[in-house]
Structure formats: structure tokens, C-alpha cells
N, C-alpha and C positions, 0 to 999 in steps of 0.2 A: 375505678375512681377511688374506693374504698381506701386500697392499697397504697395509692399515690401519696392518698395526704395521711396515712399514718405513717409511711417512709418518711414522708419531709418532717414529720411532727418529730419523727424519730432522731433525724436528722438535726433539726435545729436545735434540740436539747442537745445533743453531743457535740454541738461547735460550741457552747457556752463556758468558758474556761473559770467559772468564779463558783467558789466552793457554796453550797447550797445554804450554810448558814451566813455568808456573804451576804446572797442575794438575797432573802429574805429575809427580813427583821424577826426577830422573838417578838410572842405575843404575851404580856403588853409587853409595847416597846420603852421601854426606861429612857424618862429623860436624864440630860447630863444636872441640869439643875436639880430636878426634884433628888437625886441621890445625895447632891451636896447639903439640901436641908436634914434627909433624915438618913443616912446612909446605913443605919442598923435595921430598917425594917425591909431593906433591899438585898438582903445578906445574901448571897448563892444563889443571885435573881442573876440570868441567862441576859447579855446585854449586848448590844451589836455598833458599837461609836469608831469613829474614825477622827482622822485630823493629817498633820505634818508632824515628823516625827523632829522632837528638840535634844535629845541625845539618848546614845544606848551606852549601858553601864554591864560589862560582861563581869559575871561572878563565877566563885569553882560550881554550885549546881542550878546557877540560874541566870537568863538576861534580864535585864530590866530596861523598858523602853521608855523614855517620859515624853509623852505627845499634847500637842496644841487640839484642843477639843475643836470641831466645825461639824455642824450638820452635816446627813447627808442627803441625798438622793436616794431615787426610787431604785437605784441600784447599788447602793451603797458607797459611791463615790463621792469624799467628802465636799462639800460647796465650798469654797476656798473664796469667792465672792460675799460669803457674810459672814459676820462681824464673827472673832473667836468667844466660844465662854469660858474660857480655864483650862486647865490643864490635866491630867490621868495617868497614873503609873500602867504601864501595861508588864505583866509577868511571865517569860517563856522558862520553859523547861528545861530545853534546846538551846546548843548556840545561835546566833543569831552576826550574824558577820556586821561591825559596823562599817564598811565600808560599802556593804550593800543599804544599809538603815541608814545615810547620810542625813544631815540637816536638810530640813522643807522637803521630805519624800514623802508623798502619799501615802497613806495607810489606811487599811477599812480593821478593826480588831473583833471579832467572835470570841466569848467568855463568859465566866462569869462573874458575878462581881463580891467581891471577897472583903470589903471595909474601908479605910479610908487610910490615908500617912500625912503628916505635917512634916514637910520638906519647909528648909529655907531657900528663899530666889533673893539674892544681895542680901537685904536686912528685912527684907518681908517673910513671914511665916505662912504658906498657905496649905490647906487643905485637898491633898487628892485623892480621890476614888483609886480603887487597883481593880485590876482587872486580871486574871489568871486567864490564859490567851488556851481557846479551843481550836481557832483557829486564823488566819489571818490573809489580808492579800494587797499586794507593793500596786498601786497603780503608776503604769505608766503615763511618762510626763507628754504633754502635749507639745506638738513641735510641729513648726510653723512654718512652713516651705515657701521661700520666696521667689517665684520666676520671674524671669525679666528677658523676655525675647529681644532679641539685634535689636543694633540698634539703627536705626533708619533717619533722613530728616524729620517724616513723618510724627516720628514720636518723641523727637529734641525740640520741638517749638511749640506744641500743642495743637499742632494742623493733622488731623487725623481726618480721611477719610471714612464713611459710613462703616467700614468692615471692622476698622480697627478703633472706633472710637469707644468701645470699652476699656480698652486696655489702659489708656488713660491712667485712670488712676486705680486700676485692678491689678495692673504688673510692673507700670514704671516709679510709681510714688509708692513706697512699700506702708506708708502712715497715713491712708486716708481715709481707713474707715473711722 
């Protein structure tokens, strides 16, 4: 029995595809606020933020990624559901392909945080943290499969017998929830 669930223990850590500073935040975890008030006393503090990525800027020895700040999750996937706070230069070494980094992709960034840049957005000046990237990970977009089995009278007029009276509005009206 011993065996079994150190197999699986062993096992389940090895299906987890998300690099280990992904998954677990730095202690303590930096907020994105608290940096924008004092961003020098956070100087080479280890930081773990995500958001949507708003454009990559490729140079001769560097990317630079500029992302939409959003909490995240106990797994480091940003919450795309509350409100953004600002925005964050991120800095890779590496090339960084932008057609993989496209507009509104997910992104979780591991690094650490190296000071702040005044970028102008139109005619506003604002303030972003940088981040020098240790490591990072694309999350996959969520995608939403619609089935819609035959079609029958049964389920053209709303006369559904017991079997089928789910289906209703779970595969022929695709907006009901």
C-alpha cells in the first residue's frame, strides 16, 4: 500500500506541466500596488504577476513584453474576471516570437523586479515596474465546445420527453446559461 501511493504521489507531480516558480508564489508575495508606491525598497525582490499580454517589442539583445496587470489564482492563472490594476514591463533575454506573444494571450511572469520606466500611452505618462523574466508560462485559451445533437421534432418545438428534457437548453440554445 506503501508503494502505491508513493507511485501515484510520484506520479502526479510528474503530469504537472507548470514550472515550479509558476506554481508557487515567492514569499512574501509583492503586491502590484504596493511596488508602484515605493518601488525602490523592492529592488531584486523575486516577484510572480501575470495578466494579457499588450505588446512585445523585439530588440538586438533583448524582448520586452508590456502586460495588463490581473491577479491571479492559486495556480498562477491570471483572473481575467477582476478589474485590471496597470500595467508592467516584462524583460526576456531570449527571443520571444510575437506571433506566439499575440494581443490578450495569457501570461503568468517569474522574476525579479529591477525598478520602475515612465512609458507614455497617447498623451498620458505612466509609471511601470520591470520585471527581468526567470521564467514564464502561455496559458492556454479556454474553448468552449458546442454540441447540438439531430435534430428531431422533439427538440424544434420544445416538446421533449423525460429522457431528453435536458437537453433543452444544455445543447440546442447555445446562450442559456
Amino acid at each position: 500500500m506503501k508503494w502505491f501511493l508513493l507511485l501515484s504521489i510520484f506520479f502526479l507531480q510528474a503530469c504537472s506541466n507548470l514550472p515550479v516558480n509558476i506554481k508557487n508564489a515567492p514569499r512574501p508575495d509583492l503586491q502590484f500596488h504596493h511596488v508602484l508606491l515605493d518601488s525602490a525598497s523592492f529592488q531584486n525582490q523575486p516577484v510572480r504577476w501575470g495578466g494579457t499580454v499588450i505588446d512585445v517589442v523585439n530588440k538586438a539583445q533583448e524582448t520586452e513584453i508590456q502586460i495588463m496587470y490581473y491577479p491571479l489564482n492559486y495556480y498562477g492563472r491570471p483572473l481575467l474576471n477582476k478589474p485590471p490594476s496597470g500595467r508592467f514591463l516584462s524583460i526576456s533575454k531570449q527571443f520571444l516570437d510575437p506571433a506566439l506573444y499575440t494581443t490578450d494571450t495569457e501570461i503568468t511572469i517569474a522574476g525579479s523586479l529591477q525598478g520602475t520606466v515612465e512609458k507614455t500611452i497617447g498623451e498620458k505618462i505612466i509609471t511601470m515596474p520591470i520585471i527581468v523574466i526567470d521564467n514564464h508560462h502561455i496559458w492556454p485559451k479556454f474553448q468552449q465546445n458546442y454540441y447540438r445533437p439531430v435534430d428531431t421534432p422533439y427538440f424544434e418545438y420544445g416538446y421533449h420527453y423525460y429522457p431528453y428534457s435536458f437537453y433543452r437548453c444544455r445543447y440546442r440554445y447555445y446562450n442559456c446559461y
